[in-house]
C-alpha positions, 0 to 999 in steps of 0.5 A: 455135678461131681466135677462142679463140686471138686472145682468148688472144693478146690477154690475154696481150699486155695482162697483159704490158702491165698488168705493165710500169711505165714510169719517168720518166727523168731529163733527159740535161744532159750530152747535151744540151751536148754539142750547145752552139753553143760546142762545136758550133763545134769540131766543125763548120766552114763550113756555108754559101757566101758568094759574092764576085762578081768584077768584070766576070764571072759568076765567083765566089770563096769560103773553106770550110773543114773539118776538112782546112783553109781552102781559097778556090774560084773558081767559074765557073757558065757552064763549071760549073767550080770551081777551087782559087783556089791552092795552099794550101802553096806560098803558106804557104811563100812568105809564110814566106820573106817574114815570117819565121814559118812558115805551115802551108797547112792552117791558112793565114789570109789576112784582107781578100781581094780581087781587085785589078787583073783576076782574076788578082790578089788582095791580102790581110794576114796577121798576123805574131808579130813586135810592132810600136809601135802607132801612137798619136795622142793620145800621152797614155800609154805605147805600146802593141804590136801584132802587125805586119800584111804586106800582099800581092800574089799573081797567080794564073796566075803563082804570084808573090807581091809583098810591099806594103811602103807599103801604105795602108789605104783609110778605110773606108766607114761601116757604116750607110751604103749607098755608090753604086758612082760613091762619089757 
């Protein structure tokens, strides 16, 4: 009777499988650029952590940044510690009352950060709308304009920021070259 059962079962399952007729479906392009690295790019942020060492330390800082905005993190692996470097909207409020152009702290782009002095000091550039004459050395055409570029100071532990109104530039140092740290 079981096996009359089982053979009966079995008949009906492959009838039904018989019967079925599978259709090749279409390529899906549409889905498939949804995931482009264009479009990825709007929906996904940071994915990784470029660590910068400090000097003279086991500390190190880095930038992430999600959909809540850049935040910059100071790390200290010995007391596994990770700290906010500073409060995003009160450096965008101090860097708009110096510039003149209001910075939002979620969207804060401070370029060319670096610990100077100790590692209560950074220094970094910000990019204002106001135009500026570029500085031309051929003068062979007519002049250019350029957005005007604020380099500053903030200390850390003070939460003072000091606006570097002479600030020279260092030459850069060749990218396909490698630099001894003595720059011998």
């Amino acid at each position: 009777m079981k096996r009359i059962f089982y053979l009966m079962l079995f008949l009906a399952s492959s009838a039904v499988s018989f019967g079925q007729q599978t259709q090749a479906s279409k390529a899906n392009y549409e889905l498939a650029a949804r995931f482009s690295p264009k479009k990825l790019e709007k929906m996904l942020f940071s994915t990784a952590v470029d660590p910068h060492w400090m000097k003279g330390g086991v500390k190190f800082w880095y930038a992430y940044e999600t959909t809540a905005g850049k935040k910059w993190y100071v790390v200290d692996p010995v007391k596994m510690a990770k700290v906010p470097m500073f409060d995003n909207d009160k450096l965008a409020a101090s860097i708009t009352r110096i510039v003149k152009d209001p910075f939002d702290g979620k969207h804060l782009s401070l370029d060319n950060l670096k610990f100077v002095k100790d590692e209560n000091w950074i220094q970094f550039e910000v990019k204002s709308t106001q135009d500026v004459e570029k500085k031309d050395t051929t003068k062979k055409g007519p002049s250019t304009k350029e957005k005007k570029i604020f380099h500053f100071q903030y200390n850390i532990t003070l939460d003072s920021l000091v606006e570097l109104k002479d600030h020279k530039k260092p030459t850069p140092k060749p990218s396909w070259a490698n630099v001894s740290p003595d720059q011998q």
